[in-house]
N, C-alpha and C positions, 0 to 999 in steps of 0.2 A: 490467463489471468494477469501475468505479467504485462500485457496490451495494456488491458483494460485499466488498470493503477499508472500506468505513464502517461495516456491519453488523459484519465481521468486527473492528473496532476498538473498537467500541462492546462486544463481547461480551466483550472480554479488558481491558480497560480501566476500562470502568463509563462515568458520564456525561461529555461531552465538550460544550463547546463549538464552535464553527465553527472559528474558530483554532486550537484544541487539535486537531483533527483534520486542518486543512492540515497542519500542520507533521510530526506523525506519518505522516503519508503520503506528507509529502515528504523525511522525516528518516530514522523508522524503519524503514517498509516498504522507501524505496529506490525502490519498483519504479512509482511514479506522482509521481515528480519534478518533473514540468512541470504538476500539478496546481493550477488559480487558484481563485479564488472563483467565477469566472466560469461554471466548470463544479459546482463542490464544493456550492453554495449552491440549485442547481435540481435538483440531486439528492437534497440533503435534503428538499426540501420535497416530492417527486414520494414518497420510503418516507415523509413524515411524511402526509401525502393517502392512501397504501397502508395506513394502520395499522403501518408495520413501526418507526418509531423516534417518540417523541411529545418535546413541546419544552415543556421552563417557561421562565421567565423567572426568570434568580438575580440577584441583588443584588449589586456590587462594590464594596466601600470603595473611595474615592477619596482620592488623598494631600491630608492637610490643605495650605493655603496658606499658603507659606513669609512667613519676616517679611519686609516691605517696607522697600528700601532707602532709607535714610534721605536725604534732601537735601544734595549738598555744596557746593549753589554753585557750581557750574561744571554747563556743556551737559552732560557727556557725566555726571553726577550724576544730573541731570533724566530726562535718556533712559531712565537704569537705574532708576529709579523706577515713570516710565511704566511699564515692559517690566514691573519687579515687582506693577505693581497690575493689569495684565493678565492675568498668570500666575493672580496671587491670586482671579480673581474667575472666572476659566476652572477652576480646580483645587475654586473654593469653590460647585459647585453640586451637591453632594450626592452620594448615591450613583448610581450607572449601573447599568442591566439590560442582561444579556446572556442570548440562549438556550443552554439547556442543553441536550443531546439526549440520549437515552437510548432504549436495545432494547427494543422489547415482546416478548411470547410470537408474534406474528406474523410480527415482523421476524427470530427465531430459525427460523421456518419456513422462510421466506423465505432465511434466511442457509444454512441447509444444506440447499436443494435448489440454490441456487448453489454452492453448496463441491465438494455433489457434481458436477454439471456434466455429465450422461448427455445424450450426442449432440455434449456441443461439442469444438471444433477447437481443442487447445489450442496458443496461438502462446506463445514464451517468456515474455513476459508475464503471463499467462492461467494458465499452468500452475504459477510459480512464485509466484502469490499462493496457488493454492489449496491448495500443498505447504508454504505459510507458516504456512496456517491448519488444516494438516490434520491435527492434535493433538483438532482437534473431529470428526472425521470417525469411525464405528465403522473396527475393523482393517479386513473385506474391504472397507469403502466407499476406504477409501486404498491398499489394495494394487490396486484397480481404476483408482486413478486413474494409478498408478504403471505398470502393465501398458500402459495407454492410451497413455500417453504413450510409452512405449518403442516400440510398435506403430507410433505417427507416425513414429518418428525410425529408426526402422527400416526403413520405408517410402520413406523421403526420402533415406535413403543408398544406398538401390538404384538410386535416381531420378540423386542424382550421381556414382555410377559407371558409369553406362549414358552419362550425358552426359561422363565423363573418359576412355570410351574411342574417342571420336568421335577420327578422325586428322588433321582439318581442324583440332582444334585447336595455337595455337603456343606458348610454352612461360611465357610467360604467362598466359594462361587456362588452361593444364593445373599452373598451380602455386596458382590462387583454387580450381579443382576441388578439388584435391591437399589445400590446407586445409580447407576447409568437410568433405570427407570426414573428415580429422582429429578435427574439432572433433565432429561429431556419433559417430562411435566413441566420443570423450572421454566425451563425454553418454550414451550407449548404457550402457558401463560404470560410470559414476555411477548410472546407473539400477540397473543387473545389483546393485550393492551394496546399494543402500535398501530392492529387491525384496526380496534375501536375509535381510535385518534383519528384514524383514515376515513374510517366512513364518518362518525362525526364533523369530520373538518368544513368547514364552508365557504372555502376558498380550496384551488389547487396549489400544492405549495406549501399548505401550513406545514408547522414545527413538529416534532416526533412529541412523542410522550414524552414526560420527563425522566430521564436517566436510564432511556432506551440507549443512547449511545455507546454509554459504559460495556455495556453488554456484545456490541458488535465483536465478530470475528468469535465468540464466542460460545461454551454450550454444548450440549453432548452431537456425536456423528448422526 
């Protein structure tokens, strides 16, 4: 999943940095919030080893070195002086590289047979990245992913009403039943909308529902 959110970032965005791409992931997407470097930085390097994203090295100005404070004759003058010609010579070593990263023709391959995502399981997570990204997908490739998905959650609300009508249960666990059933009907018809969008559309490409977005990444399991 984490691929598929960097490729897909990199493809609607243009080159990025490492930092530029946490934050994005952690800001804009929403949906890989607890995202570190710890994970972000071996996964770039694993598409940059695949061909799918390549890296330069860009050049950063660096802020020039503020004036140094002048001596006043007293300790706490001296201190700030110290502290200034420190600044100044950490600030005065030139310019910095950073890597850049950027999509190849590979890493577009790469990014939409993950988008498509034929055979997998999508958990809310999984599924609401790739309806994030699914403006790249041709129409039937998104109205399948759409279909799919509904097909799960379809599937899973059979599953907890077969378990809400067990009579062992007591009226607290027949009220987490009672919602999860909720929430995934909620979902079901959120879907029943996007679907309709899809087949109505008369063009590949048109726009979602309205205020189908909101809802990404979200939703019962």
């Amino acid at each position: 999943m984490l691929d598929l959110a960097i490729l897909g970032l990199l493809e609607e965005r243009g080159d990025l940095h490492g930092y530029e791409i946490r934050k994005q992931l952690r800001e804009g997407l929403g949906l890989l919030a607890n995202v570190s470097f710890g994970s972000l930085y071996p996964a770039l390097a694993r598409l940059e080893a695949a061909g799918a994203v390549e890296a330069t090295e860009a050049l950063e100005p660096v802020e020039p070195p503020a004036a140094p404070v002048p001596p006043t004759g007293s300790l706490s003058g001296e201190w700030a002086v110290l502290r200034s010609r420190r600044r100044a010579t950490r600030r005065g070593r030139g310019r910095r590289s950073r890597k850049v990263y950027r999509i190849t023709d590979r890493g577009r391959s790469l990014f939409a047979d993950l988008l498509t995502g034929q055979g997998a399981a999508d958990d809310p997570r999984s599924f609401g990245l790739r309806l994030a990204f699914a403006r790249h997908l041709p129409a039937p490739a998104r109205l399948a992913l759409l279909e799919r998905r509904r097909l799960q959650l379809t599937e899973r609300l059979a599953e907890v009403r077969t378990a809400g009508g067990q009579d062992a249960l007591d009226v607290y666990a027949r009220a987490v039943v009672d919602h999860m059933a909720d929430a995934l009907q909620h979902d079901i018809g959120w879907l029943d909308r996007l679907i309709e969008t899809e087949r109505s559309a008369a063009t590949p490409g048109a726009a979602l529902a309205p205020g189908a977005t909101a809802a990404v990444g979200g939703g019962a399991r």
